[in-house]
C-alpha positions in Angstrom: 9.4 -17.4 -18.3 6.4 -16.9 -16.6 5.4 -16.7 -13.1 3.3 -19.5 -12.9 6.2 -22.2 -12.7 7.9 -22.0 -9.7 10.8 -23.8 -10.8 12.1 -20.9 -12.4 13.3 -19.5 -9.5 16.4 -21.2 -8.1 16.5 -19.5 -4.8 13.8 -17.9 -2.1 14.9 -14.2 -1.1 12.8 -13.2 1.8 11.0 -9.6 1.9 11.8 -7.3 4.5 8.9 -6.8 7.2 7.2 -10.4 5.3 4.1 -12.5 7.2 2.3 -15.0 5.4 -0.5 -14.1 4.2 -2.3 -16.7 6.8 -0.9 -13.9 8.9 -3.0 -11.4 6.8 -6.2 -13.2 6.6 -6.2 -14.2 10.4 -5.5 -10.8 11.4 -8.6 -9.3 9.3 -11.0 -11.7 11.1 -11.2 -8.9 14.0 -14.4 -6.7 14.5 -14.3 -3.5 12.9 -14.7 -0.4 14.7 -16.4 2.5 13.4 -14.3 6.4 13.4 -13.1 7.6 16.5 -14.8 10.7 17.7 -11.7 12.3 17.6 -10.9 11.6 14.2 -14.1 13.3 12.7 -13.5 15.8 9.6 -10.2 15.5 9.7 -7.6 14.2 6.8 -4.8 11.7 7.3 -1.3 12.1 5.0 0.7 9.4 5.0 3.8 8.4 2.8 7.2 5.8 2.4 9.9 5.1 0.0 10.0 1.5 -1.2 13.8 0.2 -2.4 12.2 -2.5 -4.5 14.1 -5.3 -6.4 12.0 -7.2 -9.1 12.4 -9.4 -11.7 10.6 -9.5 -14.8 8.1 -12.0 -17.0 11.7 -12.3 -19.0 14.1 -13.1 -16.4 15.9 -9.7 -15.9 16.6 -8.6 -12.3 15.9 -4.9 -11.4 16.4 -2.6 -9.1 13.4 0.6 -8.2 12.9 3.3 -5.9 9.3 3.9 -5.3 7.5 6.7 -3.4 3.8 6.2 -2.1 1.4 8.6 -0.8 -1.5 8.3 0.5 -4.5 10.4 2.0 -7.4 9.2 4.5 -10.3 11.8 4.7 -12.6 10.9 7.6 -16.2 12.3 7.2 -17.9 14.2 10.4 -20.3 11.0 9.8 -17.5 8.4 9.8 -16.6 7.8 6.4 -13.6 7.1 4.8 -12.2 8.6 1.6 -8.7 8.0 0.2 -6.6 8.7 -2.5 -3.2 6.6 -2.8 0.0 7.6 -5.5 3.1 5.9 -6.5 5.8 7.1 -8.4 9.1 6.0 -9.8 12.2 8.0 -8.6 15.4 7.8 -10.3 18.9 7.1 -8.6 19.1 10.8 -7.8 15.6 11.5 -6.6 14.1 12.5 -10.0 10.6 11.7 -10.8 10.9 8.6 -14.0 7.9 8.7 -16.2 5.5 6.0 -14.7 3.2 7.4 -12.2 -0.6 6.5 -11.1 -2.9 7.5 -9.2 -6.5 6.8 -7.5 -9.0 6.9 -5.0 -12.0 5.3 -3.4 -15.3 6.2 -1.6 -16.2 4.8 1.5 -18.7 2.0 -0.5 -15.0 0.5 -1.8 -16.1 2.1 -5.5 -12.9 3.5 -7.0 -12.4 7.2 -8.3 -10.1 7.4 -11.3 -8.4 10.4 -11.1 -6.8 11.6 -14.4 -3.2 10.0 -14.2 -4.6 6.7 -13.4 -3.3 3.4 -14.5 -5.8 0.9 -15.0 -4.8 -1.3 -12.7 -4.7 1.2 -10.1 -6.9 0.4 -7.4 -6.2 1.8 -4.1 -7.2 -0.5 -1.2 -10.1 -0.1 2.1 -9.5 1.2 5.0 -11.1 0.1 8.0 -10.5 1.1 11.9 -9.3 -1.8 14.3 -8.8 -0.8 18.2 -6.4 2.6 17.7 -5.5 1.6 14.4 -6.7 2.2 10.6 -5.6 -0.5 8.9 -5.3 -1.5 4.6 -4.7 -5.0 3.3 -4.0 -5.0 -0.6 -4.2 -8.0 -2.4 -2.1 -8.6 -5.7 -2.0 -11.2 -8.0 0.3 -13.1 -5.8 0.9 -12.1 -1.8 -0.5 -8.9 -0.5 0.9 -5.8 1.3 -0.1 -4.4 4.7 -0.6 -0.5 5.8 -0.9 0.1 9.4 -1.3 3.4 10.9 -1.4 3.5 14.7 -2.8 6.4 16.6 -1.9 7.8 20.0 -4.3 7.5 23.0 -5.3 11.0 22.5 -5.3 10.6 18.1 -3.6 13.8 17.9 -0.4 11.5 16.2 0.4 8.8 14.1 2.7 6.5 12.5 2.5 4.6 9.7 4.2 1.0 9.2 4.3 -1.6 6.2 4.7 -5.2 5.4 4.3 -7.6 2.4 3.2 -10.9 2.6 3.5 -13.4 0.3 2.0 -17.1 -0.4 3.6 -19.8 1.6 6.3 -21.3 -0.7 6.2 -18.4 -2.9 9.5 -17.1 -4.1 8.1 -13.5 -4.4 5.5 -11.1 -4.5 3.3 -11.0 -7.6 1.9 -7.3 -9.2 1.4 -5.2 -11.7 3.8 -2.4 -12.1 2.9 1.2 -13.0 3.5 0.1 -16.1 1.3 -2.5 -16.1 3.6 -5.1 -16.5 3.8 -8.1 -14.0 6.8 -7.9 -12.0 8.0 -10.4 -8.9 9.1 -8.8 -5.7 12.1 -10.3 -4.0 12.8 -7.8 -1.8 11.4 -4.7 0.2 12.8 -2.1 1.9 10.7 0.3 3.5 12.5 3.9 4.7 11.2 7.6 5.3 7.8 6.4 7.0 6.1 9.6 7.6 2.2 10.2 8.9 0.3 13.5 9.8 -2.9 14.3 11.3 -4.9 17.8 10.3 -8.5 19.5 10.3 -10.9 19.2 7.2 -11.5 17.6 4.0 -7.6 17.2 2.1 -9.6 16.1 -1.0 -12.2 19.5 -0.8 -9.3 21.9 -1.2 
C-alpha cells in the first residue's frame, strides 16, 4: 500500500481542529509584523499532547501519544530563535524510544541539535497583529501553531490545527522514526504557554 492511491482508503475520518489548507495559504497572505517592543529578550515555552491515530505504508492502524515542546527566543533586535521536540509517550506516560529534536535561526537555517532526526525541521515563526504564528508543511497537509498574546503580552496561549489537502483522507509525515505515517485523527489536550525574561537557549 502506498499513500499515493487514494483508493486505498475506504472512508474519510476528519481531524480534530482541520481547515483546508486553502485556509492555510490564504491566511499566510497577511503582512508580517516585526517583535513587539514588549516581547524583546524574552523566551516563549510552549507545549501540547497530541492523541494521534495513524496508519501505516502497510495498512496497520495505530494509536500514539505524542508530546511537543517548543521554545521561541526573541532577540532585543527582534529575532526569532526556536527550538521544537517531540516525543513518544507510552500508555502510562513513559517516554518510548523515538524522540527528536531541532532548532532554527531567525534566517530559517536549521540547527541540529544532537538527538535530531533527519527529517526534523522545525518550522518559522513570524508575528501577525498580537499573534506569533507557525505553518508546517508535510508531505501531505500541514499543521498550524498559533500563540495569541494579551494586550499587555505579559500572557499567552497556544492553540493547534492540521490541515489537510482537499479530498485527502489524511495527513501525510514522517514519523520520528522516519517512517511515513497517515493522520486520521488529532486530538490536541494540555495546551500550555509561558512568557519569561532572557535568552531560554543561552542558559
Amino acid at each position: 500500500m502506498t499513500f499515493s492511491s487514494k483508493r486505498n482508503f475506504n472512508r474519510v475520518i476528519g481531524l480534530s481542529g482541520v481547515c483546508s489548507l486553502a485556509f492555510f495559504l490564504s491566511a499566510t497572505s497577511a503582512i508580517c509584523a516585526g517583535a513587539p517592543a514588549q516581547l524583546l529578550g524574552k523566551s516563549i515555552s510552549v507545549g501540547w499532547a497530541e492523541g494521534r491515530s495513524e496508519k501505516t505504508t502497510e495498512g496497520q492502524d495505530r494509536y500514539v501519544n505524542v508530546n511537543v515542546e517548543l521554545g521561541i527566543y526573541v532577540s532585543t533586535s527582534g529575532r526569532l530563535f526556536s527550538q521544537g521536540s517531540r516525543t513518544i509517550m507510552s500508555k502510562r506516560g513513559k517516554r518510548i524510544a523515538h524522540t527528536s529534536a531541532s532548532s532554527k535561526g531567525p534566517d530559517g537555517s536549521v540547527i541540529k541539535t544532537a538527538n535530531a532526526a533527519l527529517n526534523s525541521t522545525p518550522a518559522a515563526f513570524h508575528f501577525e497583529g498580537h499573534s506569533l504564528m507557525s505553518d508546517k508543511q508535510f508531505k501531505s497537509g500541514a499543521r498550524r501553531v498559533t500563540i495569541k498574546f494579551d494586550d499587555s503580552y505579559q500572557s499567552c496561549s497556544v492553540e493547534v490545527s492540521y490541515g489537510k489537502e482537499e479530498g485527502a483522507p489524511g495527513i501525510v509525515m514522517h514519523g520520528l522514526n522516519t517512517k511515513l505515517r497517515m493522520l486520521t485523527t488529532a486530538t490536541i489536550a494540555g495546551q500550555r504557554c509561558s512568557i519569561r525574561d532572557g535568552n531560554m537557549f543561552g542558559e
